[in-house]
PDB file of N, CA, C, O and CB in Angstrom:
ATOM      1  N   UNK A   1      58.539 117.077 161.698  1.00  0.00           N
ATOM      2  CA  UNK A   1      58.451 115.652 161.911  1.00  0.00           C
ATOM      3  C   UNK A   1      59.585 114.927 161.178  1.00  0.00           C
ATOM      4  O   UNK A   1      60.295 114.110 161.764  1.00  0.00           O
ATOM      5  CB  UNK A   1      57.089 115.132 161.449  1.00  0.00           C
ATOM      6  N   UNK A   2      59.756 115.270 159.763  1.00  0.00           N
ATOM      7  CA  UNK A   2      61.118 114.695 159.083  1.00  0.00           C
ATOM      8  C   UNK A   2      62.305 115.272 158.989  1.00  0.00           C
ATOM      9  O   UNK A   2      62.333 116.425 158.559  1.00  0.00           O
ATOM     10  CB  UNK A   2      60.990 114.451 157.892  1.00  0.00           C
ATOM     11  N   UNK A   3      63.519 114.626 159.358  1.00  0.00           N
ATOM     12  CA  UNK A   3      64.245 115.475 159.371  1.00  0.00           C
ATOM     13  C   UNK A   3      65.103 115.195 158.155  1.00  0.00           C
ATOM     14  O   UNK A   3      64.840 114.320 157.331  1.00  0.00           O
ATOM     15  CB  UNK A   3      64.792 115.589 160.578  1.00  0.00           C
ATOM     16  N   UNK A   4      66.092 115.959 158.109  1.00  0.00           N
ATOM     17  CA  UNK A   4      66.600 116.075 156.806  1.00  0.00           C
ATOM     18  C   UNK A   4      67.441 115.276 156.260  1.00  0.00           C
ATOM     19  O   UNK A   4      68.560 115.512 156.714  1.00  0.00           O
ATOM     20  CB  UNK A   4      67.078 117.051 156.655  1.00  0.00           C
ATOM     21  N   UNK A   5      67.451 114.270 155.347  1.00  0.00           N
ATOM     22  CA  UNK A   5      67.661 112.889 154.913  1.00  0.00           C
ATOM     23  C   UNK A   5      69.450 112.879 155.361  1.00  0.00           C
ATOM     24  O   UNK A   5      70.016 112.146 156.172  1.00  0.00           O
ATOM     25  CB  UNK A   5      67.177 112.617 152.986  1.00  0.00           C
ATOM     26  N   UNK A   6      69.966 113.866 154.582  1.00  0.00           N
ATOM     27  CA  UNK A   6      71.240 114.094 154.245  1.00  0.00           C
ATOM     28  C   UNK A   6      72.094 114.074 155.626  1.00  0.00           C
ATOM     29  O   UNK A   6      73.231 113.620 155.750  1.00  0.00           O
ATOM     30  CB  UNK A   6      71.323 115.428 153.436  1.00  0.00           C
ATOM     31  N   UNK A   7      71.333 114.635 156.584  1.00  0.00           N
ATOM     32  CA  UNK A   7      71.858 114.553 157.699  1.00  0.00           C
ATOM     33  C   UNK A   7      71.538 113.087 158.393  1.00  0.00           C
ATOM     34  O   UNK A   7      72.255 112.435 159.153  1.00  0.00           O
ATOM     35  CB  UNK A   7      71.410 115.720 158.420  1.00  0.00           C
ATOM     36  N   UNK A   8      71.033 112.971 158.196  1.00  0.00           N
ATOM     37  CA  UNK A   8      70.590 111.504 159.275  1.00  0.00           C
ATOM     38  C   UNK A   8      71.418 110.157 158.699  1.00  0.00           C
ATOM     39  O   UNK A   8      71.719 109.199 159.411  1.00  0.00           O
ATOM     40  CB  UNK A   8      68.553 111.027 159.143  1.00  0.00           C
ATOM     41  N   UNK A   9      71.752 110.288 157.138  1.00  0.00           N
ATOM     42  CA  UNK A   9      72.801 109.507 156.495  1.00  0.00           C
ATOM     43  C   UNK A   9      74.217 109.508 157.039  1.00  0.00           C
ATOM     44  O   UNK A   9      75.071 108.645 157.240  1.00  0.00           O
ATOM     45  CB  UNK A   9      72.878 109.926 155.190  1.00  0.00           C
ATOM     46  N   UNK A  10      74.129 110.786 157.193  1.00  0.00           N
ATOM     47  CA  UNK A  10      75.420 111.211 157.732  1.00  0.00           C
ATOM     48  C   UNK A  10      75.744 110.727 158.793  1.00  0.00           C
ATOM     49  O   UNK A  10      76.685 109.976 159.052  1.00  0.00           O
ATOM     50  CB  UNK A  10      75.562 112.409 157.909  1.00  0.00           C
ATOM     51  N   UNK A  11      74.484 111.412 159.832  1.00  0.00           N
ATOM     52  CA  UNK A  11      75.019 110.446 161.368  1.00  0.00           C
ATOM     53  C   UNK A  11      75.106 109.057 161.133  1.00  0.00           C
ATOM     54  O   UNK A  11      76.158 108.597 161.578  1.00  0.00           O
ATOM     55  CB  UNK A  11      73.902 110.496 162.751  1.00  0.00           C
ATOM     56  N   UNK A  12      74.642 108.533 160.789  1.00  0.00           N
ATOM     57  CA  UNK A  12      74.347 107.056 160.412  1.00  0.00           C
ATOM     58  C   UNK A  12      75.458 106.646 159.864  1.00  0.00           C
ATOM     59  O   UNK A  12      75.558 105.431 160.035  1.00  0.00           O
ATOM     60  CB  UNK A  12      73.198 106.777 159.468  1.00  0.00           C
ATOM     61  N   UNK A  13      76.325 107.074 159.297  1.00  0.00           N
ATOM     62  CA  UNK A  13      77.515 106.315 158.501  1.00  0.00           C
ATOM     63  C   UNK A  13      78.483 106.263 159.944  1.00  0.00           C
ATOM     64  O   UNK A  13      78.983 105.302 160.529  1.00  0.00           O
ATOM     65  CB  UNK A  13      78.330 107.361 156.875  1.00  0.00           C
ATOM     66  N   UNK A  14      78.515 108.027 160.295  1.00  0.00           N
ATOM     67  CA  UNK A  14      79.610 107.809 161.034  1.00  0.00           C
ATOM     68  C   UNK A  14      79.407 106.626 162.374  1.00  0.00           C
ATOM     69  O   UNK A  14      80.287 105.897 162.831  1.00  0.00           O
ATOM     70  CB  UNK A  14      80.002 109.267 161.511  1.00  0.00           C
ATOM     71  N   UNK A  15      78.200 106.702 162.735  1.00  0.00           N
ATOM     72  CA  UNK A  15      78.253 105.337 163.811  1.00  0.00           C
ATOM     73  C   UNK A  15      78.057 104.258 163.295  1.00  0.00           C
ATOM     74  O   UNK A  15      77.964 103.329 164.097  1.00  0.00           O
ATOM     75  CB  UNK A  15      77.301 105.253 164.890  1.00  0.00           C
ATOM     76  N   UNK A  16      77.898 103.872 161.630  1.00  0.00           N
ATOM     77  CA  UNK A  16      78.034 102.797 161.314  1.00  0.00           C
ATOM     78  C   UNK A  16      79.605 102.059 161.115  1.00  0.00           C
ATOM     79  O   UNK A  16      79.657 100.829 161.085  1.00  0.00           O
ATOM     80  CB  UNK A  16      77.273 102.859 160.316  1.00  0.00           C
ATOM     81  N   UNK A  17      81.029 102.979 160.967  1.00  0.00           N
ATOM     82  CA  UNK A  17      82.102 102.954 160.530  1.00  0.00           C
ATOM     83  C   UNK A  17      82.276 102.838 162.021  1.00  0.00           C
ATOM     84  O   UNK A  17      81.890 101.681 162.183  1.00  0.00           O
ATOM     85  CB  UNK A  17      82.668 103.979 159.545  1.00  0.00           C
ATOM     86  N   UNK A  18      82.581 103.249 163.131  1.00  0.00           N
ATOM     87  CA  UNK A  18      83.080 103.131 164.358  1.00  0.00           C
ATOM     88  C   UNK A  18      82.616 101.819 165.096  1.00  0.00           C
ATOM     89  O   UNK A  18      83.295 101.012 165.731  1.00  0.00           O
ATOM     90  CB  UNK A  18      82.728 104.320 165.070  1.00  0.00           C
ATOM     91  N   UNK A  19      80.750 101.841 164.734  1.00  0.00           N
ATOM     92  CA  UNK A  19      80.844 100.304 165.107  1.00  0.00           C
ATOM     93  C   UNK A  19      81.853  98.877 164.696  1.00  0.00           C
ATOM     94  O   UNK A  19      82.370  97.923 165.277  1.00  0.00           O
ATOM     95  CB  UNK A  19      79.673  99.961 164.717  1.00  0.00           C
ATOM     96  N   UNK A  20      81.728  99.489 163.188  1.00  0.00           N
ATOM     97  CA  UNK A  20      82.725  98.069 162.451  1.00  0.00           C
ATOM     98  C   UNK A  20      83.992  98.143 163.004  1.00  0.00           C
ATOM     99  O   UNK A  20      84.702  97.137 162.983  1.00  0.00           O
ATOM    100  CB  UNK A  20      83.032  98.088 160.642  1.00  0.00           C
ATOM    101  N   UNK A  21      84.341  99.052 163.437  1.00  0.00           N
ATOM    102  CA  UNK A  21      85.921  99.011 164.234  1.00  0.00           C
ATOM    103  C   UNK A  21      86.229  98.661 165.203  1.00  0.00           C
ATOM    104  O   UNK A  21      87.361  98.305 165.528  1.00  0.00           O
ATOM    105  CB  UNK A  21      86.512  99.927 164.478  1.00  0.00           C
ATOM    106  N   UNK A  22      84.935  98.707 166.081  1.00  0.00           N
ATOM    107  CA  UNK A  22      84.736  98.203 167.437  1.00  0.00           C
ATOM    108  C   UNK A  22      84.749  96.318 167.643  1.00  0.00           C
ATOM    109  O   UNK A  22      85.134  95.513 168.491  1.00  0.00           O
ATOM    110  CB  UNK A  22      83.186  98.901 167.873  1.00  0.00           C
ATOM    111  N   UNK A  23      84.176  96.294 166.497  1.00  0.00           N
ATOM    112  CA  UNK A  23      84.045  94.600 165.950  1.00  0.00           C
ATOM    113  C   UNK A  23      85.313  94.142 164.982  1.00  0.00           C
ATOM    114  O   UNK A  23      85.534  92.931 164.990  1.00  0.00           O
ATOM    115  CB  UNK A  23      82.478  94.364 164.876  1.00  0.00           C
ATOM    116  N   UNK A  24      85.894  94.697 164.420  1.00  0.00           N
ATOM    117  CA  UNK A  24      87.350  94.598 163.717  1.00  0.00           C
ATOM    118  C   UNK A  24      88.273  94.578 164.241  1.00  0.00           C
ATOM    119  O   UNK A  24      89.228  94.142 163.598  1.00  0.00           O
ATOM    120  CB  UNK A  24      87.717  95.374 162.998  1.00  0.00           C
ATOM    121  N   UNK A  25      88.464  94.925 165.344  1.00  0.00           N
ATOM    122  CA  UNK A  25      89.324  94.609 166.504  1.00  0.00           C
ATOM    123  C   UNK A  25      89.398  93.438 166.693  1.00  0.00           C
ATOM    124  O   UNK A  25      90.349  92.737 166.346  1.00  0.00           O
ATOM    125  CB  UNK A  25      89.015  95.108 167.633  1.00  0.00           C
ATOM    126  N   UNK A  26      88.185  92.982 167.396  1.00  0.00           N
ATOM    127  CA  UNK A  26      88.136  91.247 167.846  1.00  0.00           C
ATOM    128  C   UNK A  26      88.768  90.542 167.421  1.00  0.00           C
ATOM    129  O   UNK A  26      89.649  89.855 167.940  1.00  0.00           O
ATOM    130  CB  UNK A  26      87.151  90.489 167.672  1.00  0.00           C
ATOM    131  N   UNK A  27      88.128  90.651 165.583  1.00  0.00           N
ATOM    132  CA  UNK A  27      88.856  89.830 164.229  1.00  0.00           C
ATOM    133  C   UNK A  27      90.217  89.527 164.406  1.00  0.00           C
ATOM    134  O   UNK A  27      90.732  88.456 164.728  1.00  0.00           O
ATOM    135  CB  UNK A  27      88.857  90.677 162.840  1.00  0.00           C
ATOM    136  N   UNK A  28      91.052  91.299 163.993  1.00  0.00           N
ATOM    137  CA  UNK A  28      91.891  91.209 164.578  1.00  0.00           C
ATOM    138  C   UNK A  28      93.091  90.739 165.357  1.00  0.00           C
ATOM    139  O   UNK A  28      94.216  90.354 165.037  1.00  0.00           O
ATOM    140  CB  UNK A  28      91.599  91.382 164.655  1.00  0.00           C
ATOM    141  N   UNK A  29      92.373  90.929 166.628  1.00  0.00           N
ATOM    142  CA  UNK A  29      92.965  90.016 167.752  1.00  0.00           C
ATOM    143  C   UNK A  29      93.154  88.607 167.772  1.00  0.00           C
ATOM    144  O   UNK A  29      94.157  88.103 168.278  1.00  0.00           O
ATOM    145  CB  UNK A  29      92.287  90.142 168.764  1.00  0.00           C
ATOM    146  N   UNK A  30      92.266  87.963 167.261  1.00  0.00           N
ATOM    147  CA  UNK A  30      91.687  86.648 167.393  1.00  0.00           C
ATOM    148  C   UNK A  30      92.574  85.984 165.954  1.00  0.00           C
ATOM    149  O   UNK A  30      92.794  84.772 165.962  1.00  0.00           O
ATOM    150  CB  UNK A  30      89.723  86.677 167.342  1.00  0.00           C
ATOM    151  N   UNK A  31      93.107  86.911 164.625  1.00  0.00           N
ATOM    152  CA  UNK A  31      93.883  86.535 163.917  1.00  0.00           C
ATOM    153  C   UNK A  31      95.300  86.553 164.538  1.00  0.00           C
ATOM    154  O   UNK A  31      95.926  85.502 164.406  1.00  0.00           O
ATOM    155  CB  UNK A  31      93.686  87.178 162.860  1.00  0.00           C
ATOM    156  N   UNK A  32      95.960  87.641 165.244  1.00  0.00           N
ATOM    157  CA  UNK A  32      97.266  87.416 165.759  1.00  0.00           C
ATOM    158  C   UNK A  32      97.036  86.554 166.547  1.00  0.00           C
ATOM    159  O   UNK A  32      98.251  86.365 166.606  1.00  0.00           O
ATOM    160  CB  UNK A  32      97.977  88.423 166.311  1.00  0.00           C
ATOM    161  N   UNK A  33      96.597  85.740 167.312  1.00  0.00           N
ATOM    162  CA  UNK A  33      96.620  84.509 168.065  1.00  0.00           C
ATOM    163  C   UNK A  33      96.773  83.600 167.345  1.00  0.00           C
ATOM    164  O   UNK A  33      97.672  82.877 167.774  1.00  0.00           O
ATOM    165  CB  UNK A  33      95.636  84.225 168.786  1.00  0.00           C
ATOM    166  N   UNK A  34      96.260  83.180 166.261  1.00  0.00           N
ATOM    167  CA  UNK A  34      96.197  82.394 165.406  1.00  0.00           C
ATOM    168  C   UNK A  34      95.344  81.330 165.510  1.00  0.00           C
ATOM    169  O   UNK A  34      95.624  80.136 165.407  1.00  0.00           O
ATOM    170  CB  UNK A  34      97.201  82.094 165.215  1.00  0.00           C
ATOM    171  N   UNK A  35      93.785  82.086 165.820  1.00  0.00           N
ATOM    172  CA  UNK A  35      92.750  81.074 165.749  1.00  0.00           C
ATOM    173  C   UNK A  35      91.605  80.812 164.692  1.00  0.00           C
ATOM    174  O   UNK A  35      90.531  80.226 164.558  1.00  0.00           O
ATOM    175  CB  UNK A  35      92.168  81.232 166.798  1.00  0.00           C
ATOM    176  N   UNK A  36      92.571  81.669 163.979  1.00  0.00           N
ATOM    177  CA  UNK A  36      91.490  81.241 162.061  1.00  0.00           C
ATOM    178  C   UNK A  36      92.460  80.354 161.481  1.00  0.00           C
ATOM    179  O   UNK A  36      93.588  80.128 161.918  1.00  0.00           O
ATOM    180  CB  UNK A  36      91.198  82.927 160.485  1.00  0.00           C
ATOM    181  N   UNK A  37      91.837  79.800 160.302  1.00  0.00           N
ATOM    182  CA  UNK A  37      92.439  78.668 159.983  1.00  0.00           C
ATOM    183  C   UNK A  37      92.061  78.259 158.518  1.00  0.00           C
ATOM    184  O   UNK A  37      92.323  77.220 157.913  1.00  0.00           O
ATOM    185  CB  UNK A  37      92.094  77.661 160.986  1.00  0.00           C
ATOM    186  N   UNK A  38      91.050  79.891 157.937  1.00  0.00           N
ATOM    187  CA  UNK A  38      90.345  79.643 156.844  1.00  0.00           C
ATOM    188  C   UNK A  38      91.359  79.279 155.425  1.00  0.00           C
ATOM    189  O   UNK A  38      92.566  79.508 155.362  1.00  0.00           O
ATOM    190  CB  UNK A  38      89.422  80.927 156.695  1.00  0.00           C
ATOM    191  N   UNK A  39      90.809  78.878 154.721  1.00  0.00           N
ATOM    192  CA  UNK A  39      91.157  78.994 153.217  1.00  0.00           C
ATOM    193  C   UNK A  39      91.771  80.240 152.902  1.00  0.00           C
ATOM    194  O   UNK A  39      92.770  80.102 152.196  1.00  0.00           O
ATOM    195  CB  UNK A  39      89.953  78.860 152.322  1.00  0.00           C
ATOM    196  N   UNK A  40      91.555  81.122 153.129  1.00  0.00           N
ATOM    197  CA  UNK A  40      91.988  82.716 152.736  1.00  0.00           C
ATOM    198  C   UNK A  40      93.114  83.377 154.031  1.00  0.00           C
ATOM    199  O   UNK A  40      93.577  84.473 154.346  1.00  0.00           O
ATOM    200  CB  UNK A  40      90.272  83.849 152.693  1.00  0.00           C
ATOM    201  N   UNK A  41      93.154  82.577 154.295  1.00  0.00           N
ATOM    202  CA  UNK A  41      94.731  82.559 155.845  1.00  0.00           C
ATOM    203  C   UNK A  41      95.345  81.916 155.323  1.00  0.00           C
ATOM    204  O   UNK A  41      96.206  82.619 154.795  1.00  0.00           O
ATOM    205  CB  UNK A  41      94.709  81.863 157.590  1.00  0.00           C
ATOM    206  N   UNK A  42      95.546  80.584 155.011  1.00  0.00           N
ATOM    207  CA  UNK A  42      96.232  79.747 154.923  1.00  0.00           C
ATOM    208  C   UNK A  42      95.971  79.139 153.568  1.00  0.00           C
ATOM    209  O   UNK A  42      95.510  78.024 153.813  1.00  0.00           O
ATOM    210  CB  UNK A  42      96.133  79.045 155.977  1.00  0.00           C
ATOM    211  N   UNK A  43      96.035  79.320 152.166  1.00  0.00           N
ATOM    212  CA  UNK A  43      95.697  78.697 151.414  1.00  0.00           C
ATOM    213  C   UNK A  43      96.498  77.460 150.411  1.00  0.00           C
ATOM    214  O   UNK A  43      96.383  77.057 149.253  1.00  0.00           O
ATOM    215  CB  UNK A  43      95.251  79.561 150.994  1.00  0.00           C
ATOM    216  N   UNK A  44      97.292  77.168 151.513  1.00  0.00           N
ATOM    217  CA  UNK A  44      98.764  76.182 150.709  1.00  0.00           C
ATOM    218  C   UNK A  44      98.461  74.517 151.677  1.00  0.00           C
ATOM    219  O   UNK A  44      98.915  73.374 151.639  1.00  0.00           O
ATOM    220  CB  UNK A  44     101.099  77.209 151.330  1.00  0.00           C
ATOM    221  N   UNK A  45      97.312  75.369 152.568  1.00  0.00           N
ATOM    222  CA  UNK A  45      96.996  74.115 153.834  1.00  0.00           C
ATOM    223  C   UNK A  45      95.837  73.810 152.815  1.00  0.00           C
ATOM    224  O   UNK A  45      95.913  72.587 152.692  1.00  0.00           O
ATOM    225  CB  UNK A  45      96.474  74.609 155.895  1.00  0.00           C
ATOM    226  N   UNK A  46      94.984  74.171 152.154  1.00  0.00           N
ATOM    227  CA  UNK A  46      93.656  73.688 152.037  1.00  0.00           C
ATOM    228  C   UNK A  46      93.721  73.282 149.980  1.00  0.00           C
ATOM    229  O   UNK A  46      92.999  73.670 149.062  1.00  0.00           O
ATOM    230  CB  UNK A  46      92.317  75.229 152.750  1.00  0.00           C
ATOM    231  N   UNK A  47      94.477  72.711 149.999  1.00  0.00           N
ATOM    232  CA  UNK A  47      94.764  71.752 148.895  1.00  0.00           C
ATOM    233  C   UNK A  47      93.161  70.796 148.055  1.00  0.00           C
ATOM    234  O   UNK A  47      92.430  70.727 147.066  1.00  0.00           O
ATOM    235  CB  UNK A  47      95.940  70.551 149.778  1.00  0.00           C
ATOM    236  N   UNK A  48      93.314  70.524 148.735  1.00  0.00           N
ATOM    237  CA  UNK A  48      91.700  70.220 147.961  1.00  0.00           C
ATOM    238  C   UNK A  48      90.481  71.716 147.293  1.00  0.00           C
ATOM    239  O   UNK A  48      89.976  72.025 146.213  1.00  0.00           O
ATOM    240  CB  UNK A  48      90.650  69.316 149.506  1.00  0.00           C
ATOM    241  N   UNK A  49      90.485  72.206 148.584  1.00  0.00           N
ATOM    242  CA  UNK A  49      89.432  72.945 147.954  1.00  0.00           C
ATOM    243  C   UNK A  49      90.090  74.208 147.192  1.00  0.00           C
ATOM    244  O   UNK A  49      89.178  75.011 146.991  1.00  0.00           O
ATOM    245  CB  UNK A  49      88.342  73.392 149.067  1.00  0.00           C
ATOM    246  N   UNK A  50      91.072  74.604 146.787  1.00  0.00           N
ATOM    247  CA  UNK A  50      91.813  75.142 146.222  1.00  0.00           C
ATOM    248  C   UNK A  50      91.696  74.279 144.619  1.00  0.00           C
ATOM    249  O   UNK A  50      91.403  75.005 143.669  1.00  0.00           O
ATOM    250  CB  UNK A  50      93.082  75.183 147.103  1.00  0.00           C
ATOM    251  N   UNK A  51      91.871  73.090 144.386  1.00  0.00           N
ATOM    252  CA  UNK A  51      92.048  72.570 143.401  1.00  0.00           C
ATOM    253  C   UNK A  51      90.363  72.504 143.015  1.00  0.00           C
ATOM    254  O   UNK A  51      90.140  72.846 141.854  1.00  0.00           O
ATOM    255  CB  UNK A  51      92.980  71.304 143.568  1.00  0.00           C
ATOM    256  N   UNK A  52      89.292  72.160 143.725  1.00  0.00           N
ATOM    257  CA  UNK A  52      87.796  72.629 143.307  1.00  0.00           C
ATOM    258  C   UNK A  52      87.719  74.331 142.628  1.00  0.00           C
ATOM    259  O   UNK A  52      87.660  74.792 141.488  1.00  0.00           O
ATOM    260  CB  UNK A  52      86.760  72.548 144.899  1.00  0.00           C
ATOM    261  N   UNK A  53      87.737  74.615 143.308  1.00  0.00           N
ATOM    262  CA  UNK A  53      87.958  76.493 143.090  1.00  0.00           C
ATOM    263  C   UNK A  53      88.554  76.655 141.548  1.00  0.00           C
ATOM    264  O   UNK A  53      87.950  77.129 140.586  1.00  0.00           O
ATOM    265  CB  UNK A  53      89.428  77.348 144.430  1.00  0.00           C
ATOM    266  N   UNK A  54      89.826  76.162 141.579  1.00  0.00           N
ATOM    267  CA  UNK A  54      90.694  75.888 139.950  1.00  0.00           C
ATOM    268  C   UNK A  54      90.063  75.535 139.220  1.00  0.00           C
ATOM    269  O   UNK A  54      89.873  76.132 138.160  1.00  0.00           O
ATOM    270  CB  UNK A  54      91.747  74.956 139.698  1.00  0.00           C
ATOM    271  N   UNK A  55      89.186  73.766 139.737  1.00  0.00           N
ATOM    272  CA  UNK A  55      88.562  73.249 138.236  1.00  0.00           C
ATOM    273  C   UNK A  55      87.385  74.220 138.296  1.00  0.00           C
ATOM    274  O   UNK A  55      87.405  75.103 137.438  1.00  0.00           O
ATOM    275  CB  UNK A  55      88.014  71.381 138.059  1.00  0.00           C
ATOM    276  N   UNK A  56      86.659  74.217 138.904  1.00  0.00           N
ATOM    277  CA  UNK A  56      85.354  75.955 138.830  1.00  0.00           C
ATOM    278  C   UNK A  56      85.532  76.805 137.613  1.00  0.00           C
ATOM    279  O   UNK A  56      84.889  76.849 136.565  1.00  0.00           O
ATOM    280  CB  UNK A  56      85.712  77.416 140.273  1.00  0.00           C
ATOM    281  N   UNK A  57      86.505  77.421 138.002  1.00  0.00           N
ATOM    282  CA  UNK A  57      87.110  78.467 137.126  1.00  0.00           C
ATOM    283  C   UNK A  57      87.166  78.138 135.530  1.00  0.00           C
ATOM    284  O   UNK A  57      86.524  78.692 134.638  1.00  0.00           O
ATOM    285  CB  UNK A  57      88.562  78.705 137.641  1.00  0.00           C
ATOM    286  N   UNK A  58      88.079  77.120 135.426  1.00  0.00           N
ATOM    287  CA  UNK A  58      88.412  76.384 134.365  1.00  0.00           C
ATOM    288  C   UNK A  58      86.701  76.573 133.202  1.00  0.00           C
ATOM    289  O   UNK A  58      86.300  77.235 132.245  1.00  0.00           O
ATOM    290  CB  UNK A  58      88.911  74.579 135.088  1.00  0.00           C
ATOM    291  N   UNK A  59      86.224  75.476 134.150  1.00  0.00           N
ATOM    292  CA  UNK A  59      85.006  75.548 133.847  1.00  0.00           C
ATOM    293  C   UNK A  59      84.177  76.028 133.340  1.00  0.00           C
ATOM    294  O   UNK A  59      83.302  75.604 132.586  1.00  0.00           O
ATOM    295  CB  UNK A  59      84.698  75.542 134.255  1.00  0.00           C
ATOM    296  N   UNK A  60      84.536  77.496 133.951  1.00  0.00           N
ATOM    297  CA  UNK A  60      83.264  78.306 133.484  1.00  0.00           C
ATOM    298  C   UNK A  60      84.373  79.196 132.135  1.00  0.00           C
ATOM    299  O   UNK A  60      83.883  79.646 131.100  1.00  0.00           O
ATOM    300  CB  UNK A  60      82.336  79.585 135.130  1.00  0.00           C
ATOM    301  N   UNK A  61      85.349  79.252 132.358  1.00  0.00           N
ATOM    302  CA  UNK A  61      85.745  79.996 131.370  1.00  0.00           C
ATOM    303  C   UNK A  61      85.474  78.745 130.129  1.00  0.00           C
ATOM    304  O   UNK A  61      84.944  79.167 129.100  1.00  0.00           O
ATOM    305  CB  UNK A  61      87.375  80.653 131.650  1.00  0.00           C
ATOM    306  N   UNK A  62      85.693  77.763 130.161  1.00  0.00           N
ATOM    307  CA  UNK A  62      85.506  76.938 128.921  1.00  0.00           C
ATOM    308  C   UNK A  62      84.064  76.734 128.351  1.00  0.00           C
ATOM    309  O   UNK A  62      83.858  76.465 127.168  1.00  0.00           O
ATOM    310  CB  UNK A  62      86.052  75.600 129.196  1.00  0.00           C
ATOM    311  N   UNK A  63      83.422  76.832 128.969  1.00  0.00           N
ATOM    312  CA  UNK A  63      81.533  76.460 129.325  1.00  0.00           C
ATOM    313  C   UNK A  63      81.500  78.324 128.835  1.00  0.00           C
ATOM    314  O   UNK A  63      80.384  78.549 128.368  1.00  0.00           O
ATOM    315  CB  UNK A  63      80.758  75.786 131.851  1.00  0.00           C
ATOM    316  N   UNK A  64      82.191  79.335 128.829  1.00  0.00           N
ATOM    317  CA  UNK A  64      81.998  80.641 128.171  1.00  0.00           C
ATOM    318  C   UNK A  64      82.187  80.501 126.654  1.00  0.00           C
ATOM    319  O   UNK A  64      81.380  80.547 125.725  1.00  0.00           O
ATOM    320  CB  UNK A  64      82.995  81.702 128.746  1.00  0.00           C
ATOM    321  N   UNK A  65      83.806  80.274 126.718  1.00  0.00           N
ATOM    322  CA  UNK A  65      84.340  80.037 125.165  1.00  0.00           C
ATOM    323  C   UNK A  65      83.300  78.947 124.250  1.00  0.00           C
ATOM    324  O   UNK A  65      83.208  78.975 123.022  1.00  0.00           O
ATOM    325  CB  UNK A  65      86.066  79.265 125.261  1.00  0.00           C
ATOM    326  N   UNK A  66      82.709  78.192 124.973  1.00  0.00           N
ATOM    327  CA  UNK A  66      82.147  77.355 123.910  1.00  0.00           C
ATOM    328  C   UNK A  66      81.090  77.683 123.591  1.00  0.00           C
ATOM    329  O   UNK A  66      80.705  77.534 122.431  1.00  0.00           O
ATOM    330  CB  UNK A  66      82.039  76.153 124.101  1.00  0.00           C
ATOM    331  N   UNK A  67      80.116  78.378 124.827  1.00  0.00           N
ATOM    332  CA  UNK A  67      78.574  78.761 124.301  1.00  0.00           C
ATOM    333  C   UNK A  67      79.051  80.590 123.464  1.00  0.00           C
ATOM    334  O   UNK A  67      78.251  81.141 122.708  1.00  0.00           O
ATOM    335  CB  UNK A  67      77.066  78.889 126.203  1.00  0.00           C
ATOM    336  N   UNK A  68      79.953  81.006 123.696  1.00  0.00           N
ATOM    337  CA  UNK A  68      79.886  82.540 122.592  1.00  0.00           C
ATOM    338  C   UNK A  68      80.004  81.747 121.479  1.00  0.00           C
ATOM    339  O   UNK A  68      79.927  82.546 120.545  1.00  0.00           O
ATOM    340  CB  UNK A  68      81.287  83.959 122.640  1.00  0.00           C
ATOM    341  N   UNK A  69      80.159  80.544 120.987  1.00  0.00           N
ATOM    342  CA  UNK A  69      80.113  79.914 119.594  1.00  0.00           C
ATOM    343  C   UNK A  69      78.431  80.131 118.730  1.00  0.00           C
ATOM    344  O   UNK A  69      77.990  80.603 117.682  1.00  0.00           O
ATOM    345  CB  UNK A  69      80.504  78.095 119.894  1.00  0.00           C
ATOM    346  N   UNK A  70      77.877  79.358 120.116  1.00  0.00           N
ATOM    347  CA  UNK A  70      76.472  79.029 119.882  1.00  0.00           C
ATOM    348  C   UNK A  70      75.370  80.906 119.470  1.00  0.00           C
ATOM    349  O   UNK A  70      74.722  81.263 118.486  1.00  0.00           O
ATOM    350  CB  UNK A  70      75.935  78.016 121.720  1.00  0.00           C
ATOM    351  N   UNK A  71      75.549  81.284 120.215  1.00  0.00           N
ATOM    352  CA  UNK A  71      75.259  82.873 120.415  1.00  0.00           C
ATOM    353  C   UNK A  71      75.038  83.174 119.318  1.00  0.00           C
ATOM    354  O   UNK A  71      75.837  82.692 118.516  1.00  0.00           O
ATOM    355  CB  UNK A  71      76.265  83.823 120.966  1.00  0.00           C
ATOM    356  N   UNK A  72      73.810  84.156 118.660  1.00  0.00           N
ATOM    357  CA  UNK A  72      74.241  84.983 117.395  1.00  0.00           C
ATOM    358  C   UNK A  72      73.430  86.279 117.673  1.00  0.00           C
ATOM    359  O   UNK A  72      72.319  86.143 118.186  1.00  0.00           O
ATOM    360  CB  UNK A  72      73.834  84.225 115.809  1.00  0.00           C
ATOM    361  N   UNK A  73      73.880  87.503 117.385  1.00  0.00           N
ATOM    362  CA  UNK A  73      73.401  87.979 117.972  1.00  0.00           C
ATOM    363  C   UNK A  73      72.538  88.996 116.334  1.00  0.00           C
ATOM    364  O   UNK A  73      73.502  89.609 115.878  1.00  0.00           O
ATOM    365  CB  UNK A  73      74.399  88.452 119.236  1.00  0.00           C
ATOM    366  N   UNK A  74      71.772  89.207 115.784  1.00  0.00           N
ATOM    367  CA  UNK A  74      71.187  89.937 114.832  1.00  0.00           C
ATOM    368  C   UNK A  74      70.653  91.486 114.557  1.00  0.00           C
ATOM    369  O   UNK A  74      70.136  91.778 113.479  1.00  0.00           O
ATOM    370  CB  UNK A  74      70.402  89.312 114.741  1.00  0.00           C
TER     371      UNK A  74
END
């Protein structure tokens, strides 16, 4: 009735990796046309949220440095 785990992982990867390729194509395609337009394509176009992202960062590294002050550890 069960079959053997190791194998069924196995099949399972390999038609899980061929599917994603089948669908990575599209992507792909649909990038050499030039119909994405994201933040991570183009990130010199998206000026604002680039500068959110920065102060974020900032942020948390400073909001780090200040609470390891508070911290004690015994």
């Amino acid at each position: 009735m069960w079959t053997d785990s190791s194998a069924t992982w196995g099949r399972n990867i390999r038609y899980a990796l061929a599917t994603v390729i089948v669908f990575w194509t599209f992507v792909e395609i649909m990038a050499r046309n030039g119909f994405f337009n994201e933040i991570w394509v183009d990130p010199m176009n998206h000026i604002r949220e680039m500068t959110i992202i920065l102060a974020v960062f900032v942020i948390v590294v400073v909001l780090t440095i200040f609470s390891s002050k508070y911290i004690t550890t015994e």
